[in-house]
Jmol script that loads the backbone (N, CA, C; Angstrom):
load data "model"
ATOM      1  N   UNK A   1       5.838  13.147 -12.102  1.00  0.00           N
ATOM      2  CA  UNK A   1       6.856  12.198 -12.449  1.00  0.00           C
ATOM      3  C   UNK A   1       6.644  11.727 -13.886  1.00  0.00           C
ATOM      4  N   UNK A   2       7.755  11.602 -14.990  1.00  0.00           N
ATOM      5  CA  UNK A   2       7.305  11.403 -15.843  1.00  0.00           C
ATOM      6  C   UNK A   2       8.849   9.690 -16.091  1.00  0.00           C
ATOM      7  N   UNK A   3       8.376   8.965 -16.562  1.00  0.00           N
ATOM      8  CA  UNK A   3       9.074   7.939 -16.734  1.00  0.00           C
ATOM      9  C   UNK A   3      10.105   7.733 -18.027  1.00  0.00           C
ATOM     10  N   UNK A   4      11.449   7.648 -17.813  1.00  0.00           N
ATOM     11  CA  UNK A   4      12.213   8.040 -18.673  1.00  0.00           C
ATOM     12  C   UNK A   4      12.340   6.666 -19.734  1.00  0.00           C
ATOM     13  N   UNK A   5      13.150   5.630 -18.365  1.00  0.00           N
ATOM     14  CA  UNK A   5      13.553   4.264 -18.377  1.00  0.00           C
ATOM     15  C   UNK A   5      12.646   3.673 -17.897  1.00  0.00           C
ATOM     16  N   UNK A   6      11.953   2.798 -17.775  1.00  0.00           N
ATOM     17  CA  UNK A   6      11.110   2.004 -16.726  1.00  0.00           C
ATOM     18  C   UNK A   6      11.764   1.307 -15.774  1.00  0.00           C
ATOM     19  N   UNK A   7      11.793   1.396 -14.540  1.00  0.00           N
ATOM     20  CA  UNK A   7      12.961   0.651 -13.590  1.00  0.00           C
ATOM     21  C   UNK A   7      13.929   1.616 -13.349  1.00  0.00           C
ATOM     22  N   UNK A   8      14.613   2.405 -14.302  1.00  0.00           N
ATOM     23  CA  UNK A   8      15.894   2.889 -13.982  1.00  0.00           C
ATOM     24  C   UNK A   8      16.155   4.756 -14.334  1.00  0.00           C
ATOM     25  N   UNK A   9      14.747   4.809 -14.658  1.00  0.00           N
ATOM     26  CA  UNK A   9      15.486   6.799 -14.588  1.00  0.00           C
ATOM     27  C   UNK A   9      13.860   7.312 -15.234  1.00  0.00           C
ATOM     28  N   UNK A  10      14.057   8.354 -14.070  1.00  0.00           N
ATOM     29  CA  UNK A  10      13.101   9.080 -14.001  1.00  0.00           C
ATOM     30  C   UNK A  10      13.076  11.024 -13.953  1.00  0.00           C
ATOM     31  N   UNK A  11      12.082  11.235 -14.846  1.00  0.00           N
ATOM     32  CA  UNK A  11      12.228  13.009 -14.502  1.00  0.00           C
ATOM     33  C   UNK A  11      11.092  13.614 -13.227  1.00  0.00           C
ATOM     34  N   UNK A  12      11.322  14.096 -12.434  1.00  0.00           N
ATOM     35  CA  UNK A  12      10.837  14.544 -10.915  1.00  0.00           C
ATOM     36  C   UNK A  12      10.537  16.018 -11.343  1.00  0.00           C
ATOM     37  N   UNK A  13       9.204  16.279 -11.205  1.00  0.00           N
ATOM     38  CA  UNK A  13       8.799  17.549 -11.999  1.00  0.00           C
ATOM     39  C   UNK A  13       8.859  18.385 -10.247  1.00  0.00           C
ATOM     40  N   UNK A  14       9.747  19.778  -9.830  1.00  0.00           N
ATOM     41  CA  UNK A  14       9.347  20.684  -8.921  1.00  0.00           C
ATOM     42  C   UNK A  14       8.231  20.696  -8.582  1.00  0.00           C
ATOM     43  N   UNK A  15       7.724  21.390  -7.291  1.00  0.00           N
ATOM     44  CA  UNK A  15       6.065  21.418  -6.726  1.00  0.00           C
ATOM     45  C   UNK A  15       6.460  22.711  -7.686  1.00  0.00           C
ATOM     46  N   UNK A  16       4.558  23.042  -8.389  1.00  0.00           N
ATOM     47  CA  UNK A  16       4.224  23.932  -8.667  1.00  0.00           C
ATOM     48  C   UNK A  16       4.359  25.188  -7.959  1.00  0.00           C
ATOM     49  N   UNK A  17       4.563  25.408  -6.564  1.00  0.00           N
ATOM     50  CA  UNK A  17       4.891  26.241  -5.749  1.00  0.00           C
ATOM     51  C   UNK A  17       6.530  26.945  -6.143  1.00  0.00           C
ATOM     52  N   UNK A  18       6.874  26.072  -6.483  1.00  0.00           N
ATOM     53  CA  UNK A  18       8.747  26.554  -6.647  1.00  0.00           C
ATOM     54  C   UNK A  18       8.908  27.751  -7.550  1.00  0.00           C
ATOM     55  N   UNK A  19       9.616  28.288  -7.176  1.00  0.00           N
ATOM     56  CA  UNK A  19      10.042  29.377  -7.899  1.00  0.00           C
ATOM     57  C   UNK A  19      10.141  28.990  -9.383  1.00  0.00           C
ATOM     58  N   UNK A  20      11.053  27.694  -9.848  1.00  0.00           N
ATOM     59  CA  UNK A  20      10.837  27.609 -11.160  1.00  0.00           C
ATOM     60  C   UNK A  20      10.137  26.629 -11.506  1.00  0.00           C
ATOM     61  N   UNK A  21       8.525  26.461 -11.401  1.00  0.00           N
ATOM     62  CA  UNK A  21       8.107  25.196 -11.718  1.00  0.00           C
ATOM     63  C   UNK A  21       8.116  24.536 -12.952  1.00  0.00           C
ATOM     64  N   UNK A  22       8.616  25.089 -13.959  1.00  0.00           N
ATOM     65  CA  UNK A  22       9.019  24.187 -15.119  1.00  0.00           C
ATOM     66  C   UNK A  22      10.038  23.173 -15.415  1.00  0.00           C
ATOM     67  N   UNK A  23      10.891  23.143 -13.851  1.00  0.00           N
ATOM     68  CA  UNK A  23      12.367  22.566 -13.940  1.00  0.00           C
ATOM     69  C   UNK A  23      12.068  21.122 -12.976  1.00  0.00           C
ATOM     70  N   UNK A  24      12.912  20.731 -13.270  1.00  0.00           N
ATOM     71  CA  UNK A  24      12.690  18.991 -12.352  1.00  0.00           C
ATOM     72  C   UNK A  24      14.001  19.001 -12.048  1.00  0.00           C
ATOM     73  N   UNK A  25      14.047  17.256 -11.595  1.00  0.00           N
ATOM     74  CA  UNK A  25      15.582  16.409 -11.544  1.00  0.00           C
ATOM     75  C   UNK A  25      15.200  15.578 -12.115  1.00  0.00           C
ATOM     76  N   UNK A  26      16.179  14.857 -12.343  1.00  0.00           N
ATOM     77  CA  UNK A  26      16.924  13.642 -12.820  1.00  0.00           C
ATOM     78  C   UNK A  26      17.332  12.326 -12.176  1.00  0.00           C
ATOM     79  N   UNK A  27      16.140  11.366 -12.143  1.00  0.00           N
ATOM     80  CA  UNK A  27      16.523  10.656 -10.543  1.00  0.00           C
ATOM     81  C   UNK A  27      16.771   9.195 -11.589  1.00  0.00           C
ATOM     82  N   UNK A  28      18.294   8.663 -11.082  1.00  0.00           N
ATOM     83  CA  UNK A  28      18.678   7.977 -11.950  1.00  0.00           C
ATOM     84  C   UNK A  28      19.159   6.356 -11.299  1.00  0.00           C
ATOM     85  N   UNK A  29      18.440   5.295 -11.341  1.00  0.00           N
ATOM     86  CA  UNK A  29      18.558   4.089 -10.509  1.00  0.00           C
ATOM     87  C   UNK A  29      19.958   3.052 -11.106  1.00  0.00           C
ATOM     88  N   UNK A  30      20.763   2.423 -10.592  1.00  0.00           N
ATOM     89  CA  UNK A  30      21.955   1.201 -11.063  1.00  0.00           C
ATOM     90  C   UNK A  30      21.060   0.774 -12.359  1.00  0.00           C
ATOM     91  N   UNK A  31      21.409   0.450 -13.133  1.00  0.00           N
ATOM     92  CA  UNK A  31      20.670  -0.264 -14.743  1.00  0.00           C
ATOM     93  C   UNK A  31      22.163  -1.299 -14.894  1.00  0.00           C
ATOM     94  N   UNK A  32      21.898  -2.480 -14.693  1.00  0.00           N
ATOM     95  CA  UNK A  32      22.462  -3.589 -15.239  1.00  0.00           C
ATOM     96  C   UNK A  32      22.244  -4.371 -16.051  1.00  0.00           C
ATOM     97  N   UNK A  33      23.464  -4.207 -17.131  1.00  0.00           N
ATOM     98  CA  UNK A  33      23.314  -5.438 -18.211  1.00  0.00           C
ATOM     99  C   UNK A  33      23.597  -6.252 -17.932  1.00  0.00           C
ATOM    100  N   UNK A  34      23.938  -7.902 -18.808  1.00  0.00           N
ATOM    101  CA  UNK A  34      24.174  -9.122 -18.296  1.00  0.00           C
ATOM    102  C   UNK A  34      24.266  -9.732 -19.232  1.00  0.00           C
ATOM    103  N   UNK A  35      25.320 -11.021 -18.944  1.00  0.00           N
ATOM    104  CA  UNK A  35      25.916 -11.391 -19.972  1.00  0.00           C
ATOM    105  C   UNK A  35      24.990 -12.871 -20.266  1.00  0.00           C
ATOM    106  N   UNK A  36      25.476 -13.816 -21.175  1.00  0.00           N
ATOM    107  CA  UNK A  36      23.826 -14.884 -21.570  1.00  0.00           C
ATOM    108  C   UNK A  36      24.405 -15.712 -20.238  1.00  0.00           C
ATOM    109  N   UNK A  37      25.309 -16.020 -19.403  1.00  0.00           N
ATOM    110  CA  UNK A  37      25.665 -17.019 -18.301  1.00  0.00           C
ATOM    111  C   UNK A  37      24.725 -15.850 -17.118  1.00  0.00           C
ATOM    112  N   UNK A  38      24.506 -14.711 -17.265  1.00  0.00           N
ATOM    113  CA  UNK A  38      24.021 -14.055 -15.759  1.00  0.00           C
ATOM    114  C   UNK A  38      24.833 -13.405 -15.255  1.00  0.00           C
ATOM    115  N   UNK A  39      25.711 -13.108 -15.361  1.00  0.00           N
ATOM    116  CA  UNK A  39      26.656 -12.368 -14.747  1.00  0.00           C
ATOM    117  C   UNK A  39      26.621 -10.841 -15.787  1.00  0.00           C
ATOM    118  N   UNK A  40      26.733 -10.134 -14.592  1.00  0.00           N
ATOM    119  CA  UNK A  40      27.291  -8.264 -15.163  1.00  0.00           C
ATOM    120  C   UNK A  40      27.702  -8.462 -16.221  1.00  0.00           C
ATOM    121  N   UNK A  41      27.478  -7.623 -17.050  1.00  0.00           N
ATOM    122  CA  UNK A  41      28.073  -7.204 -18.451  1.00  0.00           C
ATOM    123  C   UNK A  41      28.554  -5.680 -17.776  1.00  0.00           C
ATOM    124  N   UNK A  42      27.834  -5.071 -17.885  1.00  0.00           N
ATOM    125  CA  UNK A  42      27.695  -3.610 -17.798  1.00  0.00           C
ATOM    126  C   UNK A  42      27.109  -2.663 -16.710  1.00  0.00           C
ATOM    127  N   UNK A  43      27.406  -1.877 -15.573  1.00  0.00           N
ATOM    128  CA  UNK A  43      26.827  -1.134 -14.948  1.00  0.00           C
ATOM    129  C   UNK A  43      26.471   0.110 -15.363  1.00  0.00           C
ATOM    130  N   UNK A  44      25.608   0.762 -15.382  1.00  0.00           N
ATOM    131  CA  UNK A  44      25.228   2.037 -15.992  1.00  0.00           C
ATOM    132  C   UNK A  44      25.257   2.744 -14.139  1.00  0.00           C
ATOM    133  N   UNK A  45      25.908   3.746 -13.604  1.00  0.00           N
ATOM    134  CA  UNK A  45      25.465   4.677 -12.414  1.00  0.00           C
ATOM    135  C   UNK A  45      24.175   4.970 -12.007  1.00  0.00           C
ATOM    136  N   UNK A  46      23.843   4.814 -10.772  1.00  0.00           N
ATOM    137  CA  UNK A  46      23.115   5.270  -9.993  1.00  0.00           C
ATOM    138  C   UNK A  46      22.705   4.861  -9.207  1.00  0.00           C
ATOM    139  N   UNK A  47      21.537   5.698  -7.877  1.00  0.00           N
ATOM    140  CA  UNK A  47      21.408   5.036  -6.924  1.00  0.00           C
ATOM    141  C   UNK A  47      20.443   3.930  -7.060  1.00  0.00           C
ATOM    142  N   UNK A  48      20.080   3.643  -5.638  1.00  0.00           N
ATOM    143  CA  UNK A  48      19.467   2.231  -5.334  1.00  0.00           C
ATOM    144  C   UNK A  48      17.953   2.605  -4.698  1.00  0.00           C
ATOM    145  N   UNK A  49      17.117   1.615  -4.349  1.00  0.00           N
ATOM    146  CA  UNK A  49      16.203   1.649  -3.832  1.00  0.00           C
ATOM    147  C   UNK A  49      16.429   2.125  -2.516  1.00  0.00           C
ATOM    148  N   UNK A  50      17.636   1.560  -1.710  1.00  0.00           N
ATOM    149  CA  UNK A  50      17.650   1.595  -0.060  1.00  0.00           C
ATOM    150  C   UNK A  50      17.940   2.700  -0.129  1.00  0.00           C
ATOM    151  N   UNK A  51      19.001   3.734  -0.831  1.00  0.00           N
ATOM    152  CA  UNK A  51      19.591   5.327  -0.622  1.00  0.00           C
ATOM    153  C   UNK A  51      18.030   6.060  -0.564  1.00  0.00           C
ATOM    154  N   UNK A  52      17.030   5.860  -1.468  1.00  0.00           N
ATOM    155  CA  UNK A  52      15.502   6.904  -1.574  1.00  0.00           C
ATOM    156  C   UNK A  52      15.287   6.498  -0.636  1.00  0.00           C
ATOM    157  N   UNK A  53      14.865   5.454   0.096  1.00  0.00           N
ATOM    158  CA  UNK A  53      13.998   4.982   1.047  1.00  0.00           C
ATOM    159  C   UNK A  53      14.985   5.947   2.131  1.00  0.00           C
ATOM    160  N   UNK A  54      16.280   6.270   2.551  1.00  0.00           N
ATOM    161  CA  UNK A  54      17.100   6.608   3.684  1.00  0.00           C
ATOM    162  C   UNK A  54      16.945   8.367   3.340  1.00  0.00           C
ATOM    163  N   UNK A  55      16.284   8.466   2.093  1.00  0.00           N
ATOM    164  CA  UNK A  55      16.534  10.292   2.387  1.00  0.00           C
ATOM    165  C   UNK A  55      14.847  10.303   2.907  1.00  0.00           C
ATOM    166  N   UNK A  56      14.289   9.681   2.381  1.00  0.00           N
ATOM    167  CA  UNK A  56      12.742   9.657   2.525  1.00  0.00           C
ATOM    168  C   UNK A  56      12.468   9.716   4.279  1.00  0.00           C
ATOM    169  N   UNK A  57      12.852   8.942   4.720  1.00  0.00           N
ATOM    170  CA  UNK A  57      12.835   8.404   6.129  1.00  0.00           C
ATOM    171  C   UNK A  57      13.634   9.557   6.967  1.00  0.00           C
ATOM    172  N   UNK A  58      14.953   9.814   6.384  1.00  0.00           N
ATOM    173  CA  UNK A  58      15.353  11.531   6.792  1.00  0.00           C
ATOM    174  C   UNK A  58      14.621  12.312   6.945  1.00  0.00           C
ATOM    175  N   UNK A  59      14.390  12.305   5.681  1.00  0.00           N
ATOM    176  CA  UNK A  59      13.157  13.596   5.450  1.00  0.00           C
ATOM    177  C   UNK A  59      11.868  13.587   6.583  1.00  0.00           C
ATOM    178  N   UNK A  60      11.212  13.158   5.977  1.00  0.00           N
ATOM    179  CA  UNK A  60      10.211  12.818   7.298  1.00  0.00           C
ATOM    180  C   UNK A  60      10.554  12.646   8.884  1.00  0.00           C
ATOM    181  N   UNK A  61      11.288  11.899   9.313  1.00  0.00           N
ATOM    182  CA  UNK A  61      11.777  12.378  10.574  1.00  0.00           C
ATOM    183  C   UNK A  61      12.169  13.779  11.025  1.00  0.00           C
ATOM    184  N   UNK A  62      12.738  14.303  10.017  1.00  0.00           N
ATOM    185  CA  UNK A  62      13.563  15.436  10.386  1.00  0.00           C
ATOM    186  C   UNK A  62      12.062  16.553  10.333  1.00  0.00           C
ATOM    187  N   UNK A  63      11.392  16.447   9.681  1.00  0.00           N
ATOM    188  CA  UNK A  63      10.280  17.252   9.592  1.00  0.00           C
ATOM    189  C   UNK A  63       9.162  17.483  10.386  1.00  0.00           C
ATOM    190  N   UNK A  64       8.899  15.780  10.971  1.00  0.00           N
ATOM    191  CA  UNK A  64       7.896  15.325  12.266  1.00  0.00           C
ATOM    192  C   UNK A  64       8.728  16.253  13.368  1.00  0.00           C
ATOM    193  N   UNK A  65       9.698  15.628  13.512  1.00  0.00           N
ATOM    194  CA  UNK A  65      10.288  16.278  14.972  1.00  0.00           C
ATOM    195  C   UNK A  65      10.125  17.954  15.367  1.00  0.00           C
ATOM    196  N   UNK A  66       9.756  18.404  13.483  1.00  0.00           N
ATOM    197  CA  UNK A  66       9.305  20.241  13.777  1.00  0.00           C
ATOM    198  C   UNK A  66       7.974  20.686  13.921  1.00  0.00           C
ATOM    199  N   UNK A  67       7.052  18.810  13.395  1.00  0.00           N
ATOM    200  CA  UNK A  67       5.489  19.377  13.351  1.00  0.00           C
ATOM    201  C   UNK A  67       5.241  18.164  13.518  1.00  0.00           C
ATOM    202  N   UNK A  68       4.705  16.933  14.382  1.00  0.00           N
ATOM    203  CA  UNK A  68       4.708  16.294  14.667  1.00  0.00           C
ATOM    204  C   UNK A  68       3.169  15.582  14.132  1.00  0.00           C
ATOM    205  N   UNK A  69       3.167  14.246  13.612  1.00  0.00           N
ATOM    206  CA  UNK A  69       1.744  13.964  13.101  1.00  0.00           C
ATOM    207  C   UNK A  69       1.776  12.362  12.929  1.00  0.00           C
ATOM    208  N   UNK A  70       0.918  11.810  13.362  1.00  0.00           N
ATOM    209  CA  UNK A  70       0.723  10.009  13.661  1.00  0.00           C
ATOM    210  C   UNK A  70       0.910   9.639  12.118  1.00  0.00           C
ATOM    211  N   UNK A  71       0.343  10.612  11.034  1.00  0.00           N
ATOM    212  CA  UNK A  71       0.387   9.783   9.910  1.00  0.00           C
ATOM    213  C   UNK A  71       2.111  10.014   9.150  1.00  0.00           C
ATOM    214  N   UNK A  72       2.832  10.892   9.900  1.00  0.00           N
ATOM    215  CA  UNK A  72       4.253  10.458   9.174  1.00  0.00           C
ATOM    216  C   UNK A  72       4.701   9.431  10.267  1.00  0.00           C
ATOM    217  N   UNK A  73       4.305   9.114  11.365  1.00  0.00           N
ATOM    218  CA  UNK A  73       5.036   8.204  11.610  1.00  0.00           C
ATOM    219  C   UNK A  73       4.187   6.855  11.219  1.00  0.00           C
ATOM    220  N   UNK A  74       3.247   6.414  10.630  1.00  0.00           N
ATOM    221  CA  UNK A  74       2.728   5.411   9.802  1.00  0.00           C
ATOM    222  C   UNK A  74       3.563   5.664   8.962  1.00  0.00           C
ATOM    223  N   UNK A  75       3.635   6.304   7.940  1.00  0.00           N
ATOM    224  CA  UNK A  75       4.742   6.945   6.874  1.00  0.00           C
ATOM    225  C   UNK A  75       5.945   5.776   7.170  1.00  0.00           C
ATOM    226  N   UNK A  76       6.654   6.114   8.430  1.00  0.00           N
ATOM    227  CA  UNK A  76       8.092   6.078   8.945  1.00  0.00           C
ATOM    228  C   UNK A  76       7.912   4.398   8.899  1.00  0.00           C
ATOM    229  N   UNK A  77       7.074   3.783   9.337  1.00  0.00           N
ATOM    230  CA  UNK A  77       7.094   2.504   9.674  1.00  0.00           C
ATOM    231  C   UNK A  77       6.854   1.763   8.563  1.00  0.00           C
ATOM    232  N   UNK A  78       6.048   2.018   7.613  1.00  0.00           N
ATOM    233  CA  UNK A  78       6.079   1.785   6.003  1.00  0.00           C
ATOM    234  C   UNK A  78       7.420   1.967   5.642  1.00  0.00           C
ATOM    235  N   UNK A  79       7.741   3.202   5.374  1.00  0.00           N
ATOM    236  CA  UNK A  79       9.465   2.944   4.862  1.00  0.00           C
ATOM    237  C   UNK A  79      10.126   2.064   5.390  1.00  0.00           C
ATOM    238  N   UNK A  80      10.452   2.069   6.932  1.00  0.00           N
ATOM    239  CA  UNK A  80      11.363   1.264   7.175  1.00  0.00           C
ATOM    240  C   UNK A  80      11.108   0.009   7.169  1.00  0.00           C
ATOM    241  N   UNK A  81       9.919  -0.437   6.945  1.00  0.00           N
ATOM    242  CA  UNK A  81       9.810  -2.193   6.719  1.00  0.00           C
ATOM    243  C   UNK A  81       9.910  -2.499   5.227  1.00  0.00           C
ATOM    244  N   UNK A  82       9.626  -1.141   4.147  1.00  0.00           N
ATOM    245  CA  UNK A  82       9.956  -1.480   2.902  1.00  0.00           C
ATOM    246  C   UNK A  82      11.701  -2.062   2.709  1.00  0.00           C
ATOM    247  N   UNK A  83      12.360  -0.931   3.163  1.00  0.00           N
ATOM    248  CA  UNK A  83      13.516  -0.943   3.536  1.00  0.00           C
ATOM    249  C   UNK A  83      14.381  -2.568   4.179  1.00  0.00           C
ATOM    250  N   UNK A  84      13.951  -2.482   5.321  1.00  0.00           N
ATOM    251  CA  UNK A  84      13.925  -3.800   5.799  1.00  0.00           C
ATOM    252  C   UNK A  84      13.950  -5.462   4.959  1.00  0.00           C
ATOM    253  N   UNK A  85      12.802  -5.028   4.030  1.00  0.00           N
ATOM    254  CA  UNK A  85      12.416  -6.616   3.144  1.00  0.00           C
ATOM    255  C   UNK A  85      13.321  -6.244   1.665  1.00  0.00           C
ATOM    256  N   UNK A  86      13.863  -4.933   1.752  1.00  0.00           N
ATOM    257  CA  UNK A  86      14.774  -5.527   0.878  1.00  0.00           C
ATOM    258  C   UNK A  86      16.025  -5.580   0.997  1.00  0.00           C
ATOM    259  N   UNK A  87      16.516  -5.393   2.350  1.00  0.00           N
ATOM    260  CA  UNK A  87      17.558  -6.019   2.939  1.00  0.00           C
ATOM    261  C   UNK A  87      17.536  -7.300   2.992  1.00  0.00           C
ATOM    262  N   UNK A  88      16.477  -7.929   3.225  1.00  0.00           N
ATOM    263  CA  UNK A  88      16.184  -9.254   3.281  1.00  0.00           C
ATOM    264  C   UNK A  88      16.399  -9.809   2.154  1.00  0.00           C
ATOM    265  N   UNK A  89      15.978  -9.997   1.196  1.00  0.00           N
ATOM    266  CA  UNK A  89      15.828  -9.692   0.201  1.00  0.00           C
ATOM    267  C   UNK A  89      17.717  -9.962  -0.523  1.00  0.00           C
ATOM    268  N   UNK A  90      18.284  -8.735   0.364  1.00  0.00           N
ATOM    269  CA  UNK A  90      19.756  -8.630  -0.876  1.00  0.00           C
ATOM    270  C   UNK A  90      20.668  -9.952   0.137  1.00  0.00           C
ATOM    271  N   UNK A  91      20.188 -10.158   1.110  1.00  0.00           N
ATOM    272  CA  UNK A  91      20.893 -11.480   2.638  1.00  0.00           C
ATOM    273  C   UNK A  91      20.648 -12.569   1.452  1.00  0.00           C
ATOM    274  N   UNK A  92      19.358 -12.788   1.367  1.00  0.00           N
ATOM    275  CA  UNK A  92      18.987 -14.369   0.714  1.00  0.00           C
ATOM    276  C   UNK A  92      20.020 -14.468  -0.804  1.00  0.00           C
ATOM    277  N   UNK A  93      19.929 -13.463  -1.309  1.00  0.00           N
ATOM    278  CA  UNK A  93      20.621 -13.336  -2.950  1.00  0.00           C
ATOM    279  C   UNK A  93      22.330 -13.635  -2.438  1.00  0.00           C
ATOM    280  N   UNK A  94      22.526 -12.884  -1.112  1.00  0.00           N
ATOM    281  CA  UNK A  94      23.763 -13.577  -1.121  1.00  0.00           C
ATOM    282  C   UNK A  94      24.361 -14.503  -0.695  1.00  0.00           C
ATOM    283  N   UNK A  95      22.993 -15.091  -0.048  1.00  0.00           N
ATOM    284  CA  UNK A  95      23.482 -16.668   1.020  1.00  0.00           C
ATOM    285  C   UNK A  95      23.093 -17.611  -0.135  1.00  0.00           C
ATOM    286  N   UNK A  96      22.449 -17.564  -1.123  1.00  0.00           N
ATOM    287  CA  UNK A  96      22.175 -18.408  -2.446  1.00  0.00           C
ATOM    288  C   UNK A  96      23.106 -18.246  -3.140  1.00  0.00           C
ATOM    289  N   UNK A  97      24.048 -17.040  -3.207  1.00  0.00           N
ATOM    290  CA  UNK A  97      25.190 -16.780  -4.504  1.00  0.00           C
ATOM    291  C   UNK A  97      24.834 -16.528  -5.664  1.00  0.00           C
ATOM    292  N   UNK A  98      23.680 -15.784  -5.570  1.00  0.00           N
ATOM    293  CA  UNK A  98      23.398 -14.733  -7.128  1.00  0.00           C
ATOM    294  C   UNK A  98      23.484 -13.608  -7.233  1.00  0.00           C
ATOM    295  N   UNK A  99      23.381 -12.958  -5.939  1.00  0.00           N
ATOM    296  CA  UNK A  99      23.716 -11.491  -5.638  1.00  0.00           C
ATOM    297  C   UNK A  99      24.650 -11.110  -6.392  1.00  0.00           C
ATOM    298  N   UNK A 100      23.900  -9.990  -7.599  1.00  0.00           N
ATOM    299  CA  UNK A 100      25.297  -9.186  -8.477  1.00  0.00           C
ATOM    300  C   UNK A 100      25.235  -9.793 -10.075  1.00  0.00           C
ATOM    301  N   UNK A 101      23.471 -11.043  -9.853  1.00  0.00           N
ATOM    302  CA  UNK A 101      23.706 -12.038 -11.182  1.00  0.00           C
ATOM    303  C   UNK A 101      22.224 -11.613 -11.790  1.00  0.00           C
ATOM    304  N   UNK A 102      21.477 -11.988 -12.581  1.00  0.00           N
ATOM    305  CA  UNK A 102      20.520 -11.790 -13.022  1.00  0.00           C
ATOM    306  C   UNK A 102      19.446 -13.331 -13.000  1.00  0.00           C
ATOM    307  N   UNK A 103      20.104 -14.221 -11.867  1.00  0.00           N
ATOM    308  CA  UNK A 103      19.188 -15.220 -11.670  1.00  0.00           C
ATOM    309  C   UNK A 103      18.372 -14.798 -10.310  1.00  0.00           C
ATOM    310  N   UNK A 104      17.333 -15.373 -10.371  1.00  0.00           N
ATOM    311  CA  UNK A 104      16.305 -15.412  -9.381  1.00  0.00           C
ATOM    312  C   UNK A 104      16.332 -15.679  -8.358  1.00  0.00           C
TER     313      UNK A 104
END
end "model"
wireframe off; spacefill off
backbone 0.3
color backbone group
């Protein structure tokens, strides 16, 4: 992994195994600007924390169920409570009314 943006975009280097291991992706997070009151200025595209955490948790499920092993489902229960607290997390931002603002 090499760090593009800090927070918001990253290059994902292939396993050395891959046919082309010199090639990566492009993994690119929401980057919000903001105006001096807190509010959006600007959205730049991309995904979120909860979308990785939901392919991650795919992934691994879908993989246990072909080879089954206690430590992906430790794995599974880590994700989904990461997952979880920041659902929590986006509830409180919107029962406070900052959700979408750059206050705390």
């Amino acid at each position: 992994m090499k760090i593009l943006t800090p927070a918001h975009s990253y290059f994902l280097q292939h396993d050395s195994s891959a046919e082309f291991p010199e090639n990566g992706q492009h993994l690119r997070f929401v980057h919000k600007t903001f105006n001096d009151d807190g509010t959006e200025k600007y959205v730049f595209p991309g995904t979120t924390d909860e979308e990785v955490l939901d392919v991650l948790i795919d992934r691994i499920t879908t993989l246990n169920d072909r080879n089954y092993s206690g430590y992906n489902i430790e794995a599974l229960v880590g994700l989904k409570r990461a997952k979880a607290a920041l659902q929590q997390r986006t509830n409180d931002r919107k029962a406070r009314g900052v959700e979408g603002t750059s206050k705390a």
